[in-house]
C-alpha positions in Angstrom: 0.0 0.0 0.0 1.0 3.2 -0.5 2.1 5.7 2.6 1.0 8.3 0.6 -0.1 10.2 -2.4 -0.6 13.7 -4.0 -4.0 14.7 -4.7 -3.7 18.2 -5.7 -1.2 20.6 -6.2 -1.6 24.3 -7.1 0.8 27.4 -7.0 1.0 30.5 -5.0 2.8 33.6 -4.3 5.9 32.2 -3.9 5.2 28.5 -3.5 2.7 26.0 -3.5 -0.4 24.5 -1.9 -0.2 20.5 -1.7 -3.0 18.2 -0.6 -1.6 14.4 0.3 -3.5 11.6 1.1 -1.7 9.3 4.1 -2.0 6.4 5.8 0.4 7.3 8.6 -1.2 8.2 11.1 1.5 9.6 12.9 2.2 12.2 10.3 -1.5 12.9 10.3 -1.0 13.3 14.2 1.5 15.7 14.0 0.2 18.2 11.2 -3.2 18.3 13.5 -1.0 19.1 16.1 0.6 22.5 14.0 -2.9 23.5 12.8 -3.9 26.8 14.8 -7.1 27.2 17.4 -9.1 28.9 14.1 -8.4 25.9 11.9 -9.6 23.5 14.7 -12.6 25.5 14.5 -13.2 24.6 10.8 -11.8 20.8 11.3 -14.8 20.5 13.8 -17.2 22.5 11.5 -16.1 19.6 8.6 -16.9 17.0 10.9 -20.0 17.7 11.6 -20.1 16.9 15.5 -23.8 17.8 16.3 -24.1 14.6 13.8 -22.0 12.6 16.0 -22.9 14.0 19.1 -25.0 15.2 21.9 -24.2 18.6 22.4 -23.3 18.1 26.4 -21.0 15.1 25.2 -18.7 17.8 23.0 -16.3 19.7 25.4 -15.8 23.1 25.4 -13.4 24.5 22.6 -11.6 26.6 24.8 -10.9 23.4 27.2 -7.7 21.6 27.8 -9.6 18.3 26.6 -10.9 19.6 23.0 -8.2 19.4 21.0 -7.5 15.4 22.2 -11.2 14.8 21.8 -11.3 16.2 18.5 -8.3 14.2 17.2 -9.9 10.9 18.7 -13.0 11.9 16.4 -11.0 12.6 13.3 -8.9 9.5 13.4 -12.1 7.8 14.0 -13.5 8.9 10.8 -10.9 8.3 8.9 -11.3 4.6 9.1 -12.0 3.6 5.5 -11.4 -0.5 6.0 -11.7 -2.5 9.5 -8.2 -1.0 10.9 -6.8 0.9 7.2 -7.0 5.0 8.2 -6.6 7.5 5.6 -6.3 11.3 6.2 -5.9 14.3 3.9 -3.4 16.7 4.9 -3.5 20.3 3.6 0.1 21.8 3.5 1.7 25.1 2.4 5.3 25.1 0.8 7.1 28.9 0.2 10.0 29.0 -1.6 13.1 27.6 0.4 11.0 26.4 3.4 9.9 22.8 4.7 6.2 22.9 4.0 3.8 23.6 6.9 0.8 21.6 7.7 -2.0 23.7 8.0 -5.0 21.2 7.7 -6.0 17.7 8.5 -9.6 15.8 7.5 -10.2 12.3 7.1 -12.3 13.9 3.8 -11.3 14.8 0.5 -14.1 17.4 0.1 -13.3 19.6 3.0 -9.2 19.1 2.5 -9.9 20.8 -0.9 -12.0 23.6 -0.3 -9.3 24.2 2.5 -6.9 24.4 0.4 -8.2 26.1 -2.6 -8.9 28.7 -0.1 -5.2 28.8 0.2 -4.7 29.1 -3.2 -7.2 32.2 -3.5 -5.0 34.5 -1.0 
């Protein structure tokens, strides 16, 4: 199986905008990590908690807990086959820099309306 794969690449000022699909959860794990308290905010929005959810089970965003409980849901939904977890990670590259992971879903849809966001600044 493949660790990983590109699923769109476009260019901006100065660099690029890169969607991948991965299997490793660990890199998945750590870009979520990166992404800012606003981009958690539209992570949650993507998954669609009240779905999932009663609203007294989903802790407060500005908690300690939030962050951990919304990684447990993400990785969750990014089952795709018994144990097999794919996620779609939404990174920025400038020029002459390592790229920086500034989105995580276990969806395509959402990862590429993130990211053609990017690609509109």
């Amino acid at each position: 199986m493949q660790l990983q794969e590109t699923y769109l690449e476009k260019s901006v000022n100065g660099g690029r905008v890169l969607v991948i699909k991965s299997y490793d959860e660990k890199l998945a794990r750590e870009a979520f990590e990166s992404v800012g308290d606003d981009t958690l905010g539209l992570i949650a929005m993507a998954l669609k908690l009240s779905d999932l959810f009663e609203a007294e089970d989903i802790p407060d965003a500005e908690s300690a807990e939030y962050r951990d409980f919304l990684w447990e849901v993400l990785s969750d939904e990014a089952r795709e086959d018994g144990h097999t977890k794919s996620f779609f990670v939404v990174m920025k590259e400038i020029s002459g820099q390592l790229p920086a992971a500034l989105y995580v879903s276990p969806d395509w849809p959402s990862a590429e309306l993130f990211a053609r966001g990017l690609s509109q600044e």
